[in-house]
Rosetta silent file (secondary structure, phi, psi, omega in degrees, C-alpha in Angstrom):
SEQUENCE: XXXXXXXXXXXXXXXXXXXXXXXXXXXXXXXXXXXXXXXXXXXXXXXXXXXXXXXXXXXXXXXXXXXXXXXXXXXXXXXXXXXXXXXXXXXXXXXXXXXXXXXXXXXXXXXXXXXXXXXXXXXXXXXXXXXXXXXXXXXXXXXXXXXXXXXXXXXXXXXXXXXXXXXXXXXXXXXXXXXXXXXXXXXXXXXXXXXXXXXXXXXXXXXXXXXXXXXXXXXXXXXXXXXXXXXXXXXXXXXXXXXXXXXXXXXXXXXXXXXXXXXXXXXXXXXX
SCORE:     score description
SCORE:     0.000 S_00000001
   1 L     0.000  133.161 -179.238   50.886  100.530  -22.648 S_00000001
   2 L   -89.733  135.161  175.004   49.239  103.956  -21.008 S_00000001
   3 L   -70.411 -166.334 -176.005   51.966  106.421  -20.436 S_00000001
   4 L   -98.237  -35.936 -173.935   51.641  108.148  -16.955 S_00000001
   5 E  -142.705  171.328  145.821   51.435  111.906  -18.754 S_00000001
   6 E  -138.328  176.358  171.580   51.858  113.683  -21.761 S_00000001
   7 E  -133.121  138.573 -172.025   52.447  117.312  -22.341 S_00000001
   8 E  -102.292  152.258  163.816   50.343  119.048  -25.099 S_00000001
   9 E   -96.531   83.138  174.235   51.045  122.076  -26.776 S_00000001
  10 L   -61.650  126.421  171.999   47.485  124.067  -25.901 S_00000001
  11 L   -44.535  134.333  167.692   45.969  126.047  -28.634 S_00000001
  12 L   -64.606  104.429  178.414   45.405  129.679  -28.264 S_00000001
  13 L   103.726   35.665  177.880   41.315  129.512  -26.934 S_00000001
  14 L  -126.198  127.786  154.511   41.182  126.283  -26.068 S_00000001
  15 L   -57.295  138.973  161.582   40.519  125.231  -22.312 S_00000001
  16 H    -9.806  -52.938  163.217   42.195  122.608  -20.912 S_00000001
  17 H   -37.107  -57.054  148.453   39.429  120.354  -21.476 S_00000001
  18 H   -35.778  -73.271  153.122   39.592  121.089  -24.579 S_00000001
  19 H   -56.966  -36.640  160.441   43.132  120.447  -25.354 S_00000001
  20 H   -65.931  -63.094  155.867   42.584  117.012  -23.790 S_00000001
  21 H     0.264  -74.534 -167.964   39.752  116.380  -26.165 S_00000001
  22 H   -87.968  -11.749  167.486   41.548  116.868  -29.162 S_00000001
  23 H   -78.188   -2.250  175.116   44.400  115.388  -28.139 S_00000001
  24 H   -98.279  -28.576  174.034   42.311  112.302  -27.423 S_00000001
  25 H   -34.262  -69.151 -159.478   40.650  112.379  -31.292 S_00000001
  26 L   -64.756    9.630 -177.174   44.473  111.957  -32.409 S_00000001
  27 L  -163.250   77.044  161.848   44.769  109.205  -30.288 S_00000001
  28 H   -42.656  -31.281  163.064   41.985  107.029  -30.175 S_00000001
  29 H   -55.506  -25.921  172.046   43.687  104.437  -28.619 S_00000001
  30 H   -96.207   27.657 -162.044   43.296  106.362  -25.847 S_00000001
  31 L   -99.820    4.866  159.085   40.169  107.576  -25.496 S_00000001
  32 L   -85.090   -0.202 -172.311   38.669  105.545  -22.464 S_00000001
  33 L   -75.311  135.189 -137.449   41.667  106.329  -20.511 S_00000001
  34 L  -106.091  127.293 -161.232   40.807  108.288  -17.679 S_00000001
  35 L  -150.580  136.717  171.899   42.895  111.761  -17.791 S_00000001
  36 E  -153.615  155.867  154.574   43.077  115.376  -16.039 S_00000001
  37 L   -35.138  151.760  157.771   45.710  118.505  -16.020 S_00000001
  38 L  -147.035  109.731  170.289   48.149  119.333  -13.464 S_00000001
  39 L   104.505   98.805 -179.807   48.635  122.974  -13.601 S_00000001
  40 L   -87.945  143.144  166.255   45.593  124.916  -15.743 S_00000001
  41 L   -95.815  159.220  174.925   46.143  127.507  -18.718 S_00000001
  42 L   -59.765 -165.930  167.273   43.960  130.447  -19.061 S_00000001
  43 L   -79.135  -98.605 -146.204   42.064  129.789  -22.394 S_00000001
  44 L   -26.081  -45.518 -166.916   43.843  133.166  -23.994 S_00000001
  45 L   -61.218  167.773  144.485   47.356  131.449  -22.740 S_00000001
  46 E  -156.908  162.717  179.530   49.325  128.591  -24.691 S_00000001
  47 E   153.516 -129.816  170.460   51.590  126.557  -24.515 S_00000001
  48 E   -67.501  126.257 -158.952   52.726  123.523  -22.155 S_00000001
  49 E  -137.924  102.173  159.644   49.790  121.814  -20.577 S_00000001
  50 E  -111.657  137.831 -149.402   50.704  118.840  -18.677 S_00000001
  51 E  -114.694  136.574 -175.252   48.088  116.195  -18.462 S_00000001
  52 E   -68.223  126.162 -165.283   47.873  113.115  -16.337 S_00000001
  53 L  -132.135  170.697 -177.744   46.933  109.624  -17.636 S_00000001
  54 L    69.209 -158.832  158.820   45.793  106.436  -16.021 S_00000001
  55 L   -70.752  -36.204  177.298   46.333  105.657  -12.211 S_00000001
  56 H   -25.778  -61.924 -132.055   48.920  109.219  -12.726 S_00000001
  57 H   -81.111    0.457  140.902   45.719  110.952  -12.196 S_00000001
  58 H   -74.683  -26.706  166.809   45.638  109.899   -8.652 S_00000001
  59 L   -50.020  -50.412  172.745   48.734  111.538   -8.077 S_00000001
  60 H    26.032  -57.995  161.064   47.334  114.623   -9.399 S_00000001
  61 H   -51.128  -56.127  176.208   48.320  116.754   -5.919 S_00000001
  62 H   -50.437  -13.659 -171.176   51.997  115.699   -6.354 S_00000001
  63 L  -112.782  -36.371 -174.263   52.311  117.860   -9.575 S_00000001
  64 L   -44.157   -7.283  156.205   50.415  121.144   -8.810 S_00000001
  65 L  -103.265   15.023 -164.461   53.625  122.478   -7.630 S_00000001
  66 L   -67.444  144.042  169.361   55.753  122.209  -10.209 S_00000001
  67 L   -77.069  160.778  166.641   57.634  125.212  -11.394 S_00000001
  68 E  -147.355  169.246  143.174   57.258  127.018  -15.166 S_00000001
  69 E   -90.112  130.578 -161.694   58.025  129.243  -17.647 S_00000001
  70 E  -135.708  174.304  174.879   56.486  131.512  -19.839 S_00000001
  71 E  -121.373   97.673  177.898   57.077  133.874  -22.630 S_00000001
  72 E  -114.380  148.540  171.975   54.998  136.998  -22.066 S_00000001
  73 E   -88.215  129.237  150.230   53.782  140.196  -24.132 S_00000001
  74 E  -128.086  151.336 -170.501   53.268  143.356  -22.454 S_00000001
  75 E  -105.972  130.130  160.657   51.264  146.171  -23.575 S_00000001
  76 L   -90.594  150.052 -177.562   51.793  149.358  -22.339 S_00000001
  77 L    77.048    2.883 -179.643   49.349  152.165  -21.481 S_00000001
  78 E  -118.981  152.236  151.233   46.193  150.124  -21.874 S_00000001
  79 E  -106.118  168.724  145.957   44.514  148.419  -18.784 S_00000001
  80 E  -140.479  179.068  162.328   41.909  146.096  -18.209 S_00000001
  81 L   -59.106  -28.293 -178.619   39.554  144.116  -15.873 S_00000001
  82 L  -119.296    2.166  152.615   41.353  141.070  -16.414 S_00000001
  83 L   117.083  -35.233  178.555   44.890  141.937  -16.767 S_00000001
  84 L   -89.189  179.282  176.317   44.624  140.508  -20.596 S_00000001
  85 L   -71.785  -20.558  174.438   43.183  141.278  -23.854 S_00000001
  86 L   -76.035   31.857  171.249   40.331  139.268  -22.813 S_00000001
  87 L  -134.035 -173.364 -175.590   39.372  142.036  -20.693 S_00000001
  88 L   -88.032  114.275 -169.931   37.489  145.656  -20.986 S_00000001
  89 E   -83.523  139.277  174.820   39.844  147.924  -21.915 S_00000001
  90 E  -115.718  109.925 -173.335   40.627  151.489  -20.431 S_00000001
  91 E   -83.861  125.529 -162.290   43.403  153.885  -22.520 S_00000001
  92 L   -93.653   -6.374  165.880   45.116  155.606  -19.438 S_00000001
  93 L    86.811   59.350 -145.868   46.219  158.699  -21.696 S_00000001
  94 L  -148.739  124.128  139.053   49.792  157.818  -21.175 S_00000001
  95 L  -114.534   91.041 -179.920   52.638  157.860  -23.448 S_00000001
  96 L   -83.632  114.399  145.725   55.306  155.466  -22.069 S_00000001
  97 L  -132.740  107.322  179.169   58.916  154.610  -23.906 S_00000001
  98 L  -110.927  171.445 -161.201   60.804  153.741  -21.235 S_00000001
  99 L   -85.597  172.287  163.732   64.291  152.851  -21.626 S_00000001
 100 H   -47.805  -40.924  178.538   65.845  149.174  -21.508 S_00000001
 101 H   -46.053  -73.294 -149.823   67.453  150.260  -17.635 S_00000001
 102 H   -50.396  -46.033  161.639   64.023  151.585  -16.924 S_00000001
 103 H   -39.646  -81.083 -142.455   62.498  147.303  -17.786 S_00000001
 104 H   -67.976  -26.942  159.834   65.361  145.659  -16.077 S_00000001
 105 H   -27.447  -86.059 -174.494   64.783  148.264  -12.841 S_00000001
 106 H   -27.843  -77.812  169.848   61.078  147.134  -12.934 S_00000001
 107 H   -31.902  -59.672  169.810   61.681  143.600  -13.353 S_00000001
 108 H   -45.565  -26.703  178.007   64.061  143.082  -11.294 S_00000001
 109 H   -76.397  -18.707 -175.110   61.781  144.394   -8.169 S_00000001
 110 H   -77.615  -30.678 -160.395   59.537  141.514   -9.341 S_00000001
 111 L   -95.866  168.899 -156.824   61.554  138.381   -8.924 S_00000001
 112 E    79.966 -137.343 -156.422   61.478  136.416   -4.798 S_00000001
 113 E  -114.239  145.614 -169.737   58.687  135.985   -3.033 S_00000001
 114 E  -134.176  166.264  146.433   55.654  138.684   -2.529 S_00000001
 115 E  -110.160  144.485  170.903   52.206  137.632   -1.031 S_00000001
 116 E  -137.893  179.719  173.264   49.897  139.398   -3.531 S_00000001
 117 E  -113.929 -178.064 -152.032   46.142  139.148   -3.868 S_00000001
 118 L  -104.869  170.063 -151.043   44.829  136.966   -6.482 S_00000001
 119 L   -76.246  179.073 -143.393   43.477  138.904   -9.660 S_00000001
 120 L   -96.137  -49.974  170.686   39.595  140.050   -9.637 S_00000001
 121 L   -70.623   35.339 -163.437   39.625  137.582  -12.656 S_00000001
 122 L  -143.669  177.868 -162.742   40.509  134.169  -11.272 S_00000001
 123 L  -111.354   32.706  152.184   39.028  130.824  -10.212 S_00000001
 124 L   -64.555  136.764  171.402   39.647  131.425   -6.491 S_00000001
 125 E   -85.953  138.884  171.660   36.941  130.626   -4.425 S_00000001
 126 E  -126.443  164.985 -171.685   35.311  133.169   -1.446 S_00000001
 127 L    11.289   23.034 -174.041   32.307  131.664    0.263 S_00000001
 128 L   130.977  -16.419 -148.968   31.683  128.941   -2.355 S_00000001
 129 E  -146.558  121.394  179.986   31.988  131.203   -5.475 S_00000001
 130 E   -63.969  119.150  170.106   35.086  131.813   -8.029 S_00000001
 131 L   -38.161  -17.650  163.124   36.145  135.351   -7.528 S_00000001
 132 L  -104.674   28.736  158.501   35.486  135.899  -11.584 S_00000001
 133 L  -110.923   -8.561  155.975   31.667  135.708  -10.603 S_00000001
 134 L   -10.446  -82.684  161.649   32.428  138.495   -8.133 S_00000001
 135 L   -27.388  -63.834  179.644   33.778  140.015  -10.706 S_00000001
 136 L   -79.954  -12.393 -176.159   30.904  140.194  -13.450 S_00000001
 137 L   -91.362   -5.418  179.381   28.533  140.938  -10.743 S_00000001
 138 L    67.894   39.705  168.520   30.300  143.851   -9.973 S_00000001
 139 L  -108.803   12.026 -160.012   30.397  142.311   -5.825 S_00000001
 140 H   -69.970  -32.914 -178.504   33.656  142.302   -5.625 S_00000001
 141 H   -70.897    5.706  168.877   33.723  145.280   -2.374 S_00000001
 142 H   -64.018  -14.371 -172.793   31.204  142.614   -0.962 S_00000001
 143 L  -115.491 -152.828 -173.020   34.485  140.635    0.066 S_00000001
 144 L  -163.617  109.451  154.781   38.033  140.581    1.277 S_00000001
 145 L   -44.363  153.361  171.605   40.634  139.172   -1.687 S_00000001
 146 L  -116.827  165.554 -171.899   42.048  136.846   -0.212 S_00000001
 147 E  -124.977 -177.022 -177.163   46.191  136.699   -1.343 S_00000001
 148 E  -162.906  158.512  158.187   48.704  134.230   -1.854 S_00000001
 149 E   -34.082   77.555 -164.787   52.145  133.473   -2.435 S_00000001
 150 E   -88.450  137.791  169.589   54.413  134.607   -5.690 S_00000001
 151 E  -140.479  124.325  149.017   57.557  133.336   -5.988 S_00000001
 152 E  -113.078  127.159 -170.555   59.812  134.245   -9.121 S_00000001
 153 L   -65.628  -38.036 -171.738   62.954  133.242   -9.680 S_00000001
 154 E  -155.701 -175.179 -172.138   64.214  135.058  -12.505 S_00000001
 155 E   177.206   89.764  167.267   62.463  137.730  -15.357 S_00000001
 156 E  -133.957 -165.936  177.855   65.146  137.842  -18.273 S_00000001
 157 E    72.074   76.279 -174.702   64.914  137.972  -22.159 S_00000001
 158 E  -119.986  132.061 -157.189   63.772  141.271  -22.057 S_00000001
 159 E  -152.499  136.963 -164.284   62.864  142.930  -25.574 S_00000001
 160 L  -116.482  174.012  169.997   61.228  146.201  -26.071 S_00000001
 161 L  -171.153  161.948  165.540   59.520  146.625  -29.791 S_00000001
 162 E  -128.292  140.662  167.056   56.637  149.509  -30.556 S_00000001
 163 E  -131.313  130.998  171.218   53.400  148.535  -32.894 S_00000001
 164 E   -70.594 -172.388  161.969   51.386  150.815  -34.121 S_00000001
 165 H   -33.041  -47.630 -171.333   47.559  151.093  -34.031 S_00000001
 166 H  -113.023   51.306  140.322   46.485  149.000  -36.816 S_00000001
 167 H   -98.665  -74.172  164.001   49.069  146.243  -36.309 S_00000001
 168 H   -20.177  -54.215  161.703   48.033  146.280  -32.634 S_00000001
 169 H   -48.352  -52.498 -169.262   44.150  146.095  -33.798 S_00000001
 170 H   -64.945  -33.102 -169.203   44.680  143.419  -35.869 S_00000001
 171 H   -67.772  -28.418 -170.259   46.947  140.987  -33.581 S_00000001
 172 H   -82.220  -29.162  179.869   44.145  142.083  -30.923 S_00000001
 173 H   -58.986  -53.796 -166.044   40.919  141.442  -32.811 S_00000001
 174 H   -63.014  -55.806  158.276   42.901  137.890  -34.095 S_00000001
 175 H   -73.282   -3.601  151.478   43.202  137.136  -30.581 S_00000001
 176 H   -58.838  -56.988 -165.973   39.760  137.695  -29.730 S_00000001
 177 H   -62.509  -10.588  166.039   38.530  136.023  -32.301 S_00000001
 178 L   -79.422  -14.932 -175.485   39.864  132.232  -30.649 S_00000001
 179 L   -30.909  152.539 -162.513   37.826  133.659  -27.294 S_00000001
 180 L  -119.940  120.764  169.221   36.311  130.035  -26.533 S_00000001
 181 L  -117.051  178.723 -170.704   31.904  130.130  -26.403 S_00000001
 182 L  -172.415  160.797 -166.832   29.542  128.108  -25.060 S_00000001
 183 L  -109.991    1.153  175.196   25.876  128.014  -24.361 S_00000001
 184 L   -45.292  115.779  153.843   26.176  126.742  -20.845 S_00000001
 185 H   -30.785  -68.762 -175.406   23.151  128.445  -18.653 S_00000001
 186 H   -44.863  -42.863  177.988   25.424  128.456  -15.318 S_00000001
 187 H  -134.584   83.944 -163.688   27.776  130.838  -17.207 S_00000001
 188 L   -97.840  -16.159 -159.882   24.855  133.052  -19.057 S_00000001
 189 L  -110.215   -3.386  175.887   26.365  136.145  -17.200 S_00000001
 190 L  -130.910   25.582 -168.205   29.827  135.946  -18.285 S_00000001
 191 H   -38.603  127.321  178.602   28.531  134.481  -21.468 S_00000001
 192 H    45.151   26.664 -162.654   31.520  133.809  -24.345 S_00000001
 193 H    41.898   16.984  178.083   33.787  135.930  -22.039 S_00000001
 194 H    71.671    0.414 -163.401   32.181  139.166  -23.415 S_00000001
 195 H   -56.585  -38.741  177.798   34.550  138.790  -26.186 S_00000001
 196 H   -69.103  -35.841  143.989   31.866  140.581  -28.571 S_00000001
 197 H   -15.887  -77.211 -160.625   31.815  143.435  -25.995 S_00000001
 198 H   -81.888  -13.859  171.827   35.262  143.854  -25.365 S_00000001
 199 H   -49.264  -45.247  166.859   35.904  143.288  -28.909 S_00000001
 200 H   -72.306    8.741  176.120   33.927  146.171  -29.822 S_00000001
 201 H  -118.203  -43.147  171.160   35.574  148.533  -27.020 S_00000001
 202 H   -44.003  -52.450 -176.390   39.119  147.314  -28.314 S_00000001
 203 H   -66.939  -43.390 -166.378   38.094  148.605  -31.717 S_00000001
 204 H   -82.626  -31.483  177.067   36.372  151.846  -30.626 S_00000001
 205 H   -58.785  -41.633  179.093   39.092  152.650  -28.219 S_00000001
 206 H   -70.051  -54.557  159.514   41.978  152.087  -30.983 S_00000001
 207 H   -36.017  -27.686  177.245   40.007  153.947  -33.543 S_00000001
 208 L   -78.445  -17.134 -149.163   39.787  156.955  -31.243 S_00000001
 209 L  -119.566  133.712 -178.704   43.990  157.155  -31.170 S_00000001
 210 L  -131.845  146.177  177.566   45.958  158.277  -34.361 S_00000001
 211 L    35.262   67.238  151.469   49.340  158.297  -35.075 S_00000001
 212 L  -158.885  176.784 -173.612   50.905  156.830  -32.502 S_00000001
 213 E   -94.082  111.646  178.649   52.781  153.881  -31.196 S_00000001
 214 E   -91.314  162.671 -174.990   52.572  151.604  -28.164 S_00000001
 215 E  -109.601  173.838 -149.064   55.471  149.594  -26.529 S_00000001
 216 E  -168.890   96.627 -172.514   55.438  145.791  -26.434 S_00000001
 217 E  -122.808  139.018 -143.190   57.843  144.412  -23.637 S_00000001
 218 E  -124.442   75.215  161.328   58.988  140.755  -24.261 S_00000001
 219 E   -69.097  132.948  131.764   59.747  138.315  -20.788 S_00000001
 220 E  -120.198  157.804 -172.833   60.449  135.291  -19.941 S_00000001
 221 E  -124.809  123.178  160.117   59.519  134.704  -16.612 S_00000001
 222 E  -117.078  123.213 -110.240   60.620  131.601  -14.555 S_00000001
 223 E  -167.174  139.169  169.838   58.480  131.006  -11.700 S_00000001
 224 L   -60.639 -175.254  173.029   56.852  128.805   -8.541 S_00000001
 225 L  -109.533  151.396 -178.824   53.471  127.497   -9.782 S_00000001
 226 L    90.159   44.990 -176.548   50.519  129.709   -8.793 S_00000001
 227 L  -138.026  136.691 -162.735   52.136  132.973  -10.095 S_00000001
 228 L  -134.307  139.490 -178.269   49.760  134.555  -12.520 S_00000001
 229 H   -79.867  -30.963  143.829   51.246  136.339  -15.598 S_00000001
 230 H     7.059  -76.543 -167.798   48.564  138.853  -15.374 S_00000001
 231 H   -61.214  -49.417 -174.355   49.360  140.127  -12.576 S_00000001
 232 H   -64.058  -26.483  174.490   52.908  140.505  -13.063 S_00000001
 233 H   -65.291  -33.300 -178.439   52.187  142.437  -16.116 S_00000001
 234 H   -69.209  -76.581 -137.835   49.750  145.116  -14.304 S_00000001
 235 H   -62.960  -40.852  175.413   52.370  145.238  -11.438 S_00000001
 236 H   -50.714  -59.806  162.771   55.501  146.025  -14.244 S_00000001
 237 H   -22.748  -58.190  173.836   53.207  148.731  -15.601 S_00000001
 238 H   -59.478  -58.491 -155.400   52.805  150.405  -12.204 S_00000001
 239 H   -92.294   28.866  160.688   56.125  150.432  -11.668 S_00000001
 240 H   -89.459  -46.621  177.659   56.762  152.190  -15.476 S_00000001
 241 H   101.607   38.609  172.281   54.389  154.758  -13.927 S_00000001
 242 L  -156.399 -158.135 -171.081   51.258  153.653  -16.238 S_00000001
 243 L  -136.373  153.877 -173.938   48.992  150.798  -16.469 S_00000001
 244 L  -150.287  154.745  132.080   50.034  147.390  -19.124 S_00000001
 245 L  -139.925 -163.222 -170.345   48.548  144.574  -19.669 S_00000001
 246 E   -84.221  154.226  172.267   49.448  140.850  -21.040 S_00000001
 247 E  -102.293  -45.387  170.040   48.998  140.713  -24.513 S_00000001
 248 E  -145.240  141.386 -151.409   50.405  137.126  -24.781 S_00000001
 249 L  -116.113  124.979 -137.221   50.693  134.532  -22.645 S_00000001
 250 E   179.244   72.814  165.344   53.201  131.627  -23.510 S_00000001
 251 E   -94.867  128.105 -122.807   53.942  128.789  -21.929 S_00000001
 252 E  -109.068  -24.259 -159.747   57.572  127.444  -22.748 S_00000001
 253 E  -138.739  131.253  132.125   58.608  124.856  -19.742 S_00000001
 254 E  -107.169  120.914  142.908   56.629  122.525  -16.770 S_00000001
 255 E   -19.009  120.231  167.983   58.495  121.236  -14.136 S_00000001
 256 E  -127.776  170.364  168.015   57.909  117.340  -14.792 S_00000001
 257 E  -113.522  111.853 -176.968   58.691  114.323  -12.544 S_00000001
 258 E   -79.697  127.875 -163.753   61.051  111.673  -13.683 S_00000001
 259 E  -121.693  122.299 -175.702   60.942  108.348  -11.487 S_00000001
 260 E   -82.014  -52.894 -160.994   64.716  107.160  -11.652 S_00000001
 261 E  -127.050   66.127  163.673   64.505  103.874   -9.628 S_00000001
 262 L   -10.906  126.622 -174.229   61.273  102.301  -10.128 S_00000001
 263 L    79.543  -19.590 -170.581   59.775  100.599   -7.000 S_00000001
 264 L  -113.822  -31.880  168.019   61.907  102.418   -5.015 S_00000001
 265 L   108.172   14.595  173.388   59.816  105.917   -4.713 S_00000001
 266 E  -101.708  125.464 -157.574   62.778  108.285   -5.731 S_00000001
 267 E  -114.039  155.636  161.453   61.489  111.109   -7.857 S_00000001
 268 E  -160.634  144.592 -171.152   63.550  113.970   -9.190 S_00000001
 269 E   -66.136  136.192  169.150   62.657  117.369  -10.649 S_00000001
 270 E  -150.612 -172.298 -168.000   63.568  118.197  -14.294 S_00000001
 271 E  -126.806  151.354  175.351   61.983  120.604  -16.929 S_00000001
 272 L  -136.073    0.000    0.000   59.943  119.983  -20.209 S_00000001
């Protein structure tokens, strides 16, 4: 019997795609079964990825709204292009320790509903063309962002920690090093995510800074779907009075749909 879904735990670097893949190796039984996502992870993110099996996978539309959860890192005083470590970094010359009050202020300004615009980095489309080819082409004042809808519900667990320099290199280098490549022509210009670039900027940047510490603030975030932890991490920064970005991405819960009375078409929301 084909279930309708499962939910995978995706691998730090892995695409979606990916994570479907190897979850069909371990399960061979399955591997003509016709399957897609509802709800995409970055690569750099992981966690819950739930994927659609069968006839489900007409439904597909019915799930894309499901709420989640995540478990996020933020780094303070470094920026990037892409809100993450997967992006080119810039040290804003900033020493932030802000207090716990000073977090739960910040946070707190974060959770109902905002229209924002959607990061620089994303697979929004403007005339045809995902806004992270914009991006690498450096065309982005060629548009108008277009925004969208955030809605968070809640931003609690909040844990402050500091890591120094070469604890900070290493966890950043390790996550680099899962960066997902590929040899595709069509994406020659954003080729391996630049990860040997920005690897090499991470390192020269860190290497420039001696004896000091950065702060490393610890969320969970519960959340509408189509709220990108990116973002919220840049915007918490700004409102620290610096620039952060995510360090880690973690996703702990998707909204799934349970069908109580078979035949009869009554669905109700629960969490995985």
């Amino acid at each position: 019997m084909i279930p309708s879904y499962v939910v995978l735990d995706k691998k730090l670097g892995q695409t979606p795609l990916q994570a479907i893949d190897a979850w069909r190796l371990e399960h061979p039984e399955h591997k003509d079964v016709p399957a897609t996502y509802a709800g995409r992870l970055d690569p750099m993110a992981t966690g819950k990825l739930l994927v659609l099996l069968g006839e489900e996978c007409k439904r597909q539309e019915a799930y894309r709204g499901l709420d989640k959860e995540y478990e996020i890192e933020i780094l303070l005083d470094f920026q990037t292009d892409t809100g993450d470590v997967l992006g080119i970094p810039t040290y804003v010359n900033a020493i932030t320790h802000p207090s716990k009050s000073d977090v739960i202020r910040a946070v707190r300004a974060e959770t109902g509903t905002k229209e924002v615009p959607y990061p620089a980095f994303s697979s929004k489309t403007v005339n045809g063309k995902p806004l992270f080819m914009y991006a690498l082409e450096g065309t982005l004042d060629s548009i108008s962002i277009p925004t969208h809808e955030e809605k968070i519900y809640a931003i609690t667990h909040v844990g402050i920690r500091t890591i120094g320099i070469d604890g900070l290199q290493k966890k950043i280098t390790a996550i680099l090093s899962h960066a997902p490549r590929t040899n595709e022509p069509s994406k020659e210009l954003g080729a391996d995510f630049r990860q040997d670039e920005i690897t090499s900027l991470w390192q020269s940047s860190l290497s420039s800074l001696e004896n000091r510490t950065f702060m490393v603030l610890t969320l969970t975030v519960t959340c509408a779907s189509g709220t990108y932890m990116r973002s919220i991490a840049q915007r918490i920064g700004e409102a620290l009075n610096t620039q952060a970005a995510a360090l880690s991405i973690h996703r702990t819960h998707v909204g799934k749909y349970l069908n109580l009375l078979p035949g009869l078409g009554v669905w109700t929301k629960t969490y995985h």
